[in-house]
C-alpha positions as a Markdown table, in Angstrom:
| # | Residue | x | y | z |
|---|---|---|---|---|
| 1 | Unk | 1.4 | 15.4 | 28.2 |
| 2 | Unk | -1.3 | 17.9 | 26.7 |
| 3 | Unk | -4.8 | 16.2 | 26.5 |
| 4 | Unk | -6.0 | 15.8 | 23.5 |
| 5 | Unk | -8.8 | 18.2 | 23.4 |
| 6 | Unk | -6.0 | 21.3 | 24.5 |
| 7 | Unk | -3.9 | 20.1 | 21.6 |
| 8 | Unk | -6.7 | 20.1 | 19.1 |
| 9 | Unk | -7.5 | 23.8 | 20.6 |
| 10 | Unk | -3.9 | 24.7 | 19.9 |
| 11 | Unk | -3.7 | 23.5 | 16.5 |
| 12 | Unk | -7.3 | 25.4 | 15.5 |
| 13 | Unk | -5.1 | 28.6 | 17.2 |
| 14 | Unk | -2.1 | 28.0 | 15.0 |
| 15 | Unk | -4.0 | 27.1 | 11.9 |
| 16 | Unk | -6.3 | 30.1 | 12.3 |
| 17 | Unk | -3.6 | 32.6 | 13.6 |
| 18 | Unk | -0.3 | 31.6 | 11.8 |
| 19 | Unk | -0.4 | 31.0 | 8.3 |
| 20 | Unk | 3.2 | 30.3 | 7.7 |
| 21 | Unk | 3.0 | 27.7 | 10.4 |
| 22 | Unk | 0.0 | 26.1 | 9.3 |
| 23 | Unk | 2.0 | 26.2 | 5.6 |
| 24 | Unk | 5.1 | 24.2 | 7.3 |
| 25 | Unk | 3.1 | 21.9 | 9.5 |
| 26 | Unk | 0.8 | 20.7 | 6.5 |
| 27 | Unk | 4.0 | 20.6 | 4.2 |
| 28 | Unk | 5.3 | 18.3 | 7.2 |
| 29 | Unk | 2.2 | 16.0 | 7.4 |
| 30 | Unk | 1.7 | 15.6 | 3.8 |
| 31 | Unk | 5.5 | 14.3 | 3.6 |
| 32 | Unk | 4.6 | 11.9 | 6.8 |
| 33 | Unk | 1.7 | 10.6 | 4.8 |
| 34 | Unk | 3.1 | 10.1 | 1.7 |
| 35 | Unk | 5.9 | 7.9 | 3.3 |
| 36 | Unk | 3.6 | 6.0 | 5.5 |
| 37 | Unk | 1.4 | 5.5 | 2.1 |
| 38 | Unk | 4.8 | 4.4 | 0.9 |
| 39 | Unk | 5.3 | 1.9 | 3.3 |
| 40 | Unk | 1.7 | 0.3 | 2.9 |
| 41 | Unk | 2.6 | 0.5 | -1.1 |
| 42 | Unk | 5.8 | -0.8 | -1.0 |
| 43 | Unk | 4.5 | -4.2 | 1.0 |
| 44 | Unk | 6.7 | -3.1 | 4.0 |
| 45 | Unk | 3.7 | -1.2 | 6.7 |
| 46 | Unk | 3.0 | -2.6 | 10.0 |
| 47 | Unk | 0.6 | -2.4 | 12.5 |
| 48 | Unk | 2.4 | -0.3 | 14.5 |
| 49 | Unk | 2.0 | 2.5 | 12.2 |
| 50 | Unk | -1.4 | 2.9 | 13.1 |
| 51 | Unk | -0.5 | 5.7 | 15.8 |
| 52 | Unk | 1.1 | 7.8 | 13.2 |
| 53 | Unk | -1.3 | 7.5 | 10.8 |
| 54 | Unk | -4.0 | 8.8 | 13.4 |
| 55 | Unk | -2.1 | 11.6 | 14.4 |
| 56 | Unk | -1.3 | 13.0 | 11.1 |
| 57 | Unk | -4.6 | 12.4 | 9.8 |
| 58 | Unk | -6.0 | 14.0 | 12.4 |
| 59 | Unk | -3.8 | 16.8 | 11.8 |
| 60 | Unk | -4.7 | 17.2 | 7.6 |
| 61 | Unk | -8.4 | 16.9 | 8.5 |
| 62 | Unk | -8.0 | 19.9 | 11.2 |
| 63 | Unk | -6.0 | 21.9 | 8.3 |
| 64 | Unk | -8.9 | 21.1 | 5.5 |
| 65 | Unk | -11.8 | 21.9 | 7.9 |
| 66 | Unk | -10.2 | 25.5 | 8.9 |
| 67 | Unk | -9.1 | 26.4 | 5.0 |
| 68 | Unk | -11.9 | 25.0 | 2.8 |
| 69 | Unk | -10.5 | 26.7 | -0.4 |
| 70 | Unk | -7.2 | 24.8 | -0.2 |
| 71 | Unk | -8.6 | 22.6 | -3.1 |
| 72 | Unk | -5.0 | 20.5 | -3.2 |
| 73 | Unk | -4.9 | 19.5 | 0.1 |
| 74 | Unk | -8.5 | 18.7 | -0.1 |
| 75 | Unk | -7.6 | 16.1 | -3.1 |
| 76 | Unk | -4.7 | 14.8 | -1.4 |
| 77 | Unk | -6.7 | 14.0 | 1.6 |
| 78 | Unk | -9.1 | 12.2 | -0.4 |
| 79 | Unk | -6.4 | 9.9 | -1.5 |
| 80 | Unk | -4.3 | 9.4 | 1.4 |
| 81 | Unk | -7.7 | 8.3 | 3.0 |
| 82 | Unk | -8.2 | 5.4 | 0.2 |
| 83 | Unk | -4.7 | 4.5 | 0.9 |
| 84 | Unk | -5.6 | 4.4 | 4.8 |
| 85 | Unk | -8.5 | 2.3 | 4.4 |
| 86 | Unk | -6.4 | -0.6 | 2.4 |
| 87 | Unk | -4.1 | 0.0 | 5.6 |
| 88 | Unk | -6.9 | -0.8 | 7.7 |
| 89 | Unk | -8.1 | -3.2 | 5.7 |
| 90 | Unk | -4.6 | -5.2 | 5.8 |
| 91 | Unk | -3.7 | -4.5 | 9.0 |
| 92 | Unk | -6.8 | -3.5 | 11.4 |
| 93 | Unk | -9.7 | -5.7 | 9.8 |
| 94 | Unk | -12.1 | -4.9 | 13.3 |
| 95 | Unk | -11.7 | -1.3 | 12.6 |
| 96 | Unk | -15.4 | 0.2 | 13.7 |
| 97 | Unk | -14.8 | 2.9 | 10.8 |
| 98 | Unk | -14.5 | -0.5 | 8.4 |
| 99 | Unk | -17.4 | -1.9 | 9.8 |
| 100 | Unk | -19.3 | 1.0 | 9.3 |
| 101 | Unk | -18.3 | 1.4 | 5.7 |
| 102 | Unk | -18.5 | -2.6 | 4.7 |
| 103 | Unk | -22.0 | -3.2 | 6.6 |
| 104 | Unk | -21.4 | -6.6 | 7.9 |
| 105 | Unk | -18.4 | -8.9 | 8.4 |
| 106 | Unk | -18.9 | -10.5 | 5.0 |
| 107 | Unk | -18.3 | -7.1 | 2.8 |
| 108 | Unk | -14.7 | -6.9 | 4.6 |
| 109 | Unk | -13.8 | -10.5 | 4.2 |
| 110 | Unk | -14.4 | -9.8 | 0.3 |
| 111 | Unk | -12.4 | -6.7 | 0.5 |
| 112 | Unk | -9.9 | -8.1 | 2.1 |
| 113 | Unk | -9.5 | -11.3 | -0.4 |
| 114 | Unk | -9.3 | -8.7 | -2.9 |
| 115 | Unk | -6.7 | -6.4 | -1.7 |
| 116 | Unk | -4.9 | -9.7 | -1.1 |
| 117 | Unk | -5.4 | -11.1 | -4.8 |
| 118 | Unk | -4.4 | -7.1 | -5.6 |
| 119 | Unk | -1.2 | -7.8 | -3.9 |
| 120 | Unk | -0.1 | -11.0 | -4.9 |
| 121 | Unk | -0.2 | -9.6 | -8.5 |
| 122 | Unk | 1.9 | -6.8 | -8.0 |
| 123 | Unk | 4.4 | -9.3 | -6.3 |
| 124 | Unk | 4.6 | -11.5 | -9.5 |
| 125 | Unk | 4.6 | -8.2 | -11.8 |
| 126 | Unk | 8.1 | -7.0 | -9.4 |
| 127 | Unk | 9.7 | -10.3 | -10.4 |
| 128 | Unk | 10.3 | -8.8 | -13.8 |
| 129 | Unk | 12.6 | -5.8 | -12.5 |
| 130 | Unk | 14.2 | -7.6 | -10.0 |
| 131 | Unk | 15.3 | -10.6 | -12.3 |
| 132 | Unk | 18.2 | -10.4 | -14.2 |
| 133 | Unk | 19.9 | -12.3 | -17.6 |
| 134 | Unk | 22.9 | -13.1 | -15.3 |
| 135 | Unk | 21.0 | -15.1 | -13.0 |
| 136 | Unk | 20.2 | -18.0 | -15.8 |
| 137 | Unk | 22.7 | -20.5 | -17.2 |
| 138 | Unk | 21.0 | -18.9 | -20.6 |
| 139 | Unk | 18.7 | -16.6 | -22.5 |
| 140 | Unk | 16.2 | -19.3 | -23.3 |
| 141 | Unk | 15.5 | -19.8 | -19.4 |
| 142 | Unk | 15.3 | -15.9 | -18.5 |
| 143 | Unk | 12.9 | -15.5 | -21.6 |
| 144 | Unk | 11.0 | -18.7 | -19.9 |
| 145 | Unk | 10.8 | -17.1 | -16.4 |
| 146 | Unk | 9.6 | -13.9 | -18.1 |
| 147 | Unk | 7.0 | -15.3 | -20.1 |
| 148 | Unk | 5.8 | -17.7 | -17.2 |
| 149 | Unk | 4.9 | -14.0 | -15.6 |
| 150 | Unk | 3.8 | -12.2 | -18.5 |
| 151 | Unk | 0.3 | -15.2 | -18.0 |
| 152 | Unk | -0.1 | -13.3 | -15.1 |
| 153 | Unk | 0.1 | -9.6 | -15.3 |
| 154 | Unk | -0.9 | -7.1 | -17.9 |
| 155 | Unk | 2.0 | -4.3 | -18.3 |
| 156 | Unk | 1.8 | -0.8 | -19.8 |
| 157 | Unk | 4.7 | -0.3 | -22.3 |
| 158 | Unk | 7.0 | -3.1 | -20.5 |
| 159 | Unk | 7.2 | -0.9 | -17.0 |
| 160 | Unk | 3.4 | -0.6 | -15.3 |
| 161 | Unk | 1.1 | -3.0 | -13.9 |
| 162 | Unk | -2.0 | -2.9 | -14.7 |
| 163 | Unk | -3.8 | -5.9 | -13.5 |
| 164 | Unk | -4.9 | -9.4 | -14.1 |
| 165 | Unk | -4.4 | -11.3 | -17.8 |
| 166 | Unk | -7.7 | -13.3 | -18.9 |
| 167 | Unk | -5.4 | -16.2 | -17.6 |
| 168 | Unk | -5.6 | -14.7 | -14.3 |
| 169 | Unk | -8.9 | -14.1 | -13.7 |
| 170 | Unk | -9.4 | -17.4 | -14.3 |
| 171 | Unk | -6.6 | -18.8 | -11.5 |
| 172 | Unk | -8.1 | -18.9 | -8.0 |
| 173 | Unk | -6.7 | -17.4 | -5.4 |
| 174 | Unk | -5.0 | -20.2 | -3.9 |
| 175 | Unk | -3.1 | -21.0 | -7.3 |
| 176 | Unk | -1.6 | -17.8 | -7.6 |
| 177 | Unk | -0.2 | -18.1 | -3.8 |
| 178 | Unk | 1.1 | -21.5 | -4.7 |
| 179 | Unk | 2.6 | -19.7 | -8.4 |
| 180 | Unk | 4.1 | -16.9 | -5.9 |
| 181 | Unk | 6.2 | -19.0 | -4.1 |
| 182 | Unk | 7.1 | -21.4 | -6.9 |
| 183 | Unk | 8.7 | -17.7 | -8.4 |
| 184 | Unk | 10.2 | -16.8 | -5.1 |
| 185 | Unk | 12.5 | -20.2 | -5.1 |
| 186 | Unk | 13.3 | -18.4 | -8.7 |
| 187 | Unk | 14.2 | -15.3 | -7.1 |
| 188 | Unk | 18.2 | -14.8 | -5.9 |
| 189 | Unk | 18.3 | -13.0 | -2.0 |
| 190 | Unk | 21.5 | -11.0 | -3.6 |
| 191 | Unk | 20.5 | -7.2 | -4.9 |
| 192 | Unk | 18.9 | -4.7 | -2.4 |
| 193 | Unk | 15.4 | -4.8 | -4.9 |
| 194 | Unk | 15.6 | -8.7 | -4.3 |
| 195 | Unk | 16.1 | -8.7 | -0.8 |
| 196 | Unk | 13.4 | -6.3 | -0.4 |
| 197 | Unk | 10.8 | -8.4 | -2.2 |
| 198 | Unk | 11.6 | -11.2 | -0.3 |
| 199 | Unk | 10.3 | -9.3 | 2.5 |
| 200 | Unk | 7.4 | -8.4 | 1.1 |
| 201 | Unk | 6.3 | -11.9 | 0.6 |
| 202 | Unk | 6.8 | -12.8 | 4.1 |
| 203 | Unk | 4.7 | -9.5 | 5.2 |
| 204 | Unk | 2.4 | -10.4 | 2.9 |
| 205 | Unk | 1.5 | -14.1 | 4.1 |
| 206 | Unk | 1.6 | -12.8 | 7.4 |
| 207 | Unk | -1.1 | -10.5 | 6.7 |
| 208 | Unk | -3.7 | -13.2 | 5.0 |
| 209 | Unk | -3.0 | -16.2 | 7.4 |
């Protein structure tokens, strides 16, 4: 196995030297980070991602540093970053680079309880695509389930969470975890979208307790 610092060599050689390699390779990261990103967004990262998501950061920051005018893959490192340090957040907490950032244990704790909160919202506002009329002996107790959501979560046009409802803000944290799984008895383990979010509520109290 190379050592790291012969590999970083190599990569400045290729990135300097070869500009339809550097093209690929970047094209190739981006893609690994995007899907990684996709895993922390769709509730479904792990720790053990934390390898790959070194390595390819490593990579884009290499790429950036030797091709400063590359505006795009300066943005898109900016926000594959933010989407990093909620990884870390959920799934690394003692990370030094956190600790730098948050000052003291306490900033992280807070962070933490609100990426959580963050979470368990999105969880209740997925409940109204993954529900169906079918499911219920009538309209009257779909309409119900829907509106016992709609408390909770502000949409955009029906189809985009946006965050908390007045209702909400006021509901402690606790209350919404206890409203979460009062919904998830609701919720049929039958359609691949159900199934899935199933799955994210058991990754999800994994990561908070």
């Amino acid at each position: 196995m190379l050592a790291r610092s012969k590999v970083v060599k190599l990569l400045n050689w290729f990135f300097s030297n070869d500009k339809d390699f550097a093209e690929i390779n970047l094209r190739f990261i981006r893609e690994n980070l995007q899907r990684l990103g996709n895993r922390y967004m769709d509730g479904t990262s792990e720790s053990s991602d934390f390898q790959e998501w070194e390595q390819s950061l490593d990579i884009l920051y290499k790429y950036i540093d030797l091709n400063i005018n590359d505006t795009s893959a300066e943005a898109f490192g900016y926000g594959i970053t933010q989407v990093f340090t909620k990884y870390l957040l959920k799934h690394h907490p003692n990370d030094d680079r956190l600790i730098m950032s948050y000052s003291d244990p306490r900033g992280i704790s807070e962070a933490r309880g609100s990426l959580y909160r963050e979470m368990l919202i999105r969880l209740l506002g997925e409940t109204l695509w993954i529900t169906h009329v079918w499911e219920y002996s009538n309209k009257e107790k779909y309409k119900e389930f829907i509106s016992s959501i709609n408390e909770y979560v502000n949409l955009h046009n029906g189809k985009e969470i946006l965050g908390e409802t007045l209702k909400c803000m006021d509901t402690s944290e606790q209350l919404l975890t206890e409203k979460l799984y009062e919904v998830k008895k609701n919720i049929l383990y039958y359609t691949k979208e159900q199934k899935e979010w199933h799955k994210k509520v058991e990754r999800l109290c994994s990561f908070k307790f």
